[in-house]
FIKEZA-577414 format. One record per residue (C-alpha): residue in one letter; x, y, z. Coordinates in nm, 2 decimals, padded with zeros to 4 digits. Layout:
BEGIN
<'A',<X,Y,Z>>;
...
***
This chain:
BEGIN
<'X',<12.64,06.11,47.53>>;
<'X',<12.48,06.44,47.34>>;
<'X',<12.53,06.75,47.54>>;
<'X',<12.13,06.97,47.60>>;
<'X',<12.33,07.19,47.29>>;
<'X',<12.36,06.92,47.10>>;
<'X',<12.00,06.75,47.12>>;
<'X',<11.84,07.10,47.13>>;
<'X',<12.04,07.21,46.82>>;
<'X',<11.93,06.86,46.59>>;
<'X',<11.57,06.90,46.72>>;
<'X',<11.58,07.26,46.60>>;
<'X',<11.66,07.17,46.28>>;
<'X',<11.30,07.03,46.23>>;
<'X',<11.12,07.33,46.38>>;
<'X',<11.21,07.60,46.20>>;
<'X',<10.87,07.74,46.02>>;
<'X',<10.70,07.93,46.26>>;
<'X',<10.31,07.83,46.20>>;
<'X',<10.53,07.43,46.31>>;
<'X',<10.69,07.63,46.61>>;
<'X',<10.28,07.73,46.74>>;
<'X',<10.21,07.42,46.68>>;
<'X',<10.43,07.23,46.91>>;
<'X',<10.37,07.51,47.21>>;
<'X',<10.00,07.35,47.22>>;
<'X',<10.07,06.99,47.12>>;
<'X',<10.35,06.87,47.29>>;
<'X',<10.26,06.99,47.61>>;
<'X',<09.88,06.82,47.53>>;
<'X',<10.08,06.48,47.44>>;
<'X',<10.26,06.50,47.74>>;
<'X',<09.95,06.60,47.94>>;
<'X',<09.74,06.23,47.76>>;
<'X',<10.03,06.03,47.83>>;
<'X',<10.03,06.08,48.17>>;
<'X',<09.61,06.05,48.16>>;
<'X',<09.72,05.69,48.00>>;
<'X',<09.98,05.61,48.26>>;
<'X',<09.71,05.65,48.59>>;
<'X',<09.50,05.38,48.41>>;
<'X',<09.76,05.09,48.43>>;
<'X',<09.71,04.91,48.68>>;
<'X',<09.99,04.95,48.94>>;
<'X',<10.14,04.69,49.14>>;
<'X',<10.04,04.88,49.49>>;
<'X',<09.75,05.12,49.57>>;
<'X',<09.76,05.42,49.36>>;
<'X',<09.81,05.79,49.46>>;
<'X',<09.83,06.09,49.28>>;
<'X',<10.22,06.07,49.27>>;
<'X',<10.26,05.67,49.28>>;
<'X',<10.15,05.56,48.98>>;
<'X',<10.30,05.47,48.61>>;
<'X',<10.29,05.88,48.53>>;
<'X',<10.51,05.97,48.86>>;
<'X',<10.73,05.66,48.76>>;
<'X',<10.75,05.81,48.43>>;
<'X',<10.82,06.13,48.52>>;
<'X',<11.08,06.04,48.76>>;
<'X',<11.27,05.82,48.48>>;
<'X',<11.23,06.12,48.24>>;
<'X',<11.36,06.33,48.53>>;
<'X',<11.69,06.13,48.51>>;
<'X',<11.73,06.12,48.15>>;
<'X',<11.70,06.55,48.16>>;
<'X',<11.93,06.56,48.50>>;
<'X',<12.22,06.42,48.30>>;
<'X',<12.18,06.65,48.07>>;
<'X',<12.11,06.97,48.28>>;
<'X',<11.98,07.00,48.65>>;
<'X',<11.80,07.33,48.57>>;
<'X',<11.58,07.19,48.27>>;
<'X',<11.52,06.87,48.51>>;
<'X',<11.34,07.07,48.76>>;
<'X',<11.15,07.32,48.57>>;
<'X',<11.02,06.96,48.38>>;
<'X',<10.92,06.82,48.70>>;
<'X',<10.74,07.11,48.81>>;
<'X',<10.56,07.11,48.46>>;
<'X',<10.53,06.76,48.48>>;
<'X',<10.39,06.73,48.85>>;
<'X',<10.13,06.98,48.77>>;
<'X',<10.01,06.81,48.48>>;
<'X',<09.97,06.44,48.67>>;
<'X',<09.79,06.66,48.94>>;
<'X',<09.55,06.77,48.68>>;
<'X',<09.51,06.42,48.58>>;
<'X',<09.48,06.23,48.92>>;
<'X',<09.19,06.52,48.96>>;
<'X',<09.02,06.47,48.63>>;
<'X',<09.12,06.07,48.69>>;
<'X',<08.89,06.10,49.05>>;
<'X',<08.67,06.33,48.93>>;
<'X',<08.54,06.10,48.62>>;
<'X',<08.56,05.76,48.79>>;
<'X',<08.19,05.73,48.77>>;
<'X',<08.06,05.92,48.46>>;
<'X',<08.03,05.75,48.16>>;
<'X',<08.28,05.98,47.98>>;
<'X',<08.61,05.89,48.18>>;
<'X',<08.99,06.03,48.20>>;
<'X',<09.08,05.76,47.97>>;
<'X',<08.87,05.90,47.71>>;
<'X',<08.96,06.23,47.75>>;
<'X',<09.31,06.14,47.72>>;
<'X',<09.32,05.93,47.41>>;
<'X',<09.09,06.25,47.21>>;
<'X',<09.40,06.51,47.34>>;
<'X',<09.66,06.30,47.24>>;
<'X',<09.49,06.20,46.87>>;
<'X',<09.44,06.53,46.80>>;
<'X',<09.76,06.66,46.92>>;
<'X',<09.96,06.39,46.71>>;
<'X',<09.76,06.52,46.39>>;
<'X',<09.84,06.89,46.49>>;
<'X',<10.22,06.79,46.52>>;
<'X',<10.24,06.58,46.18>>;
<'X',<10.06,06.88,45.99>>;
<'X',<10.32,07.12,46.16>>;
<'X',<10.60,06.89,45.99>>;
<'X',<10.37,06.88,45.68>>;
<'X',<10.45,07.27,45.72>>;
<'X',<10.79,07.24,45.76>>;
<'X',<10.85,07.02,45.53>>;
<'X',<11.09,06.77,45.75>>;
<'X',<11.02,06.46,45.91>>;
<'X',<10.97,06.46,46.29>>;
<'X',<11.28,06.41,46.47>>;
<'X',<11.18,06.08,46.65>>;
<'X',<11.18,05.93,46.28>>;
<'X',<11.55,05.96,46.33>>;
<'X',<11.56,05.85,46.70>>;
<'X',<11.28,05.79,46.96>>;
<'X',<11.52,06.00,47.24>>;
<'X',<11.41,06.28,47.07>>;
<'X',<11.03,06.21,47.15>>;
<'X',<11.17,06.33,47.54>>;
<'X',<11.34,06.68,47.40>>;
<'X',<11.05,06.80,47.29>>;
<'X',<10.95,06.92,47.61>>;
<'X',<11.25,07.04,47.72>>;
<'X',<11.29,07.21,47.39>>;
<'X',<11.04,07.43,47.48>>;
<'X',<11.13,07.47,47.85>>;
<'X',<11.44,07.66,47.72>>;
<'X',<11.26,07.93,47.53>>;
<'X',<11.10,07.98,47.87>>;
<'X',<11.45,08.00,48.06>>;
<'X',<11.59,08.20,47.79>>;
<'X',<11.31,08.48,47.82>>;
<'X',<11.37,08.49,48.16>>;
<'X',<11.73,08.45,48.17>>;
<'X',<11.72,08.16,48.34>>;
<'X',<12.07,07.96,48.29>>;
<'X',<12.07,07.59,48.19>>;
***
C-alpha cells in the first residue's frame, strides 16, 4: 500500500501550474460538496437523517481509506466532510417543495466544477491523475487538507 507521501507526491505531479492549483481549491471541494447533494437522493434502505444516508455512508468508507493512511488527515476530512452533508441535508429539507430542488443544484456545482478542473489540467498541461487510477479521485481532498495542516503546523 502507498504511504499519504507517496499518493500526495504523484498527485502533485499534475498540479503544479499555479492558475490549476486555484482551480482545484474551489472545485474539488464543490465536487465533493455535489456528490454528497447526489448521495441524499438515493433512496436508502431505512428512514433517512442527516447523517444516515448514502453521503454519511460515503464519508465514513472514505474515512477508512484516509485512516489507513493517516489519522490526522482522516479527521480533519470528516470534519470537512460532515459540514458539507450538513449543508446538504439543509438545502436537501429546505428545497423538498420548490420546483428548483437539491438535486438540481447539485448536478449544476458538480458540471461546472468538472469543467473548471479539466481546463486547470488544460493549464497544466497533464492529464488528471484519476486517468492513471480512480484512488486518486479520493486524494484530492486530502491533498488540499495538507496545505492547511502544513500552514498551521499541524502534523500528519
Amino acid at each position: 500500500m502507498k504511504s499519504i507521501e507517496d499518493w500526495l507526491t504523484e498527485y502533485g505531479e499534475s498540479h503544479q501550474n499555479s492558475a490549476n492549483k486555484r482551480i482545484h481549491w474551489l472545485c474539488v471541494p464543490l465536487i465533493l460538496f455535489s456528490i454528497l447533494g447526489f448521495f441524499i437522493y438515493i433512496p436508502f434502505p431505512i428512514d433517512k437523517t442527516w447523517w444516515l444516508n448514502w453521503g454519511g455512508l460515503s464519508i465514513l468508507l472514505a474515512f477508512i481509506f484516509y485512516w489507513r493512511l493517516s489519522k490526522s488527515l482522516a479527521g480533519g476530512f470528516v470534519v470537512v466532510a460532515l459540514s458539507m452533508l450538513i449543508l446538504n441535508w439543509w438545502i436537501y429539507t429546505m428545497l423538498s417543495s420548490s420546483k428548483i430542488n437539491a438535486l438540481t443544484i447539485s448536478l449544476f456545482i458538480f458540471v461546472i466544477a468538472w469543467l473548471g478542473q479539466f481546463y486547470g489540467h488544460k493549464l497544466e498541461g497533464k492529464k488528471p491523475s484519476f486517468f492513471k487510477d480512480i484512488q486518486f479521485l479520493l486524494i484530492g481532498p486530502i491533498w488540499l487538507l495538507v496545505f492547511i495542516y502544513r500552514k498551521f503546523n499541524i502534523e500528519y
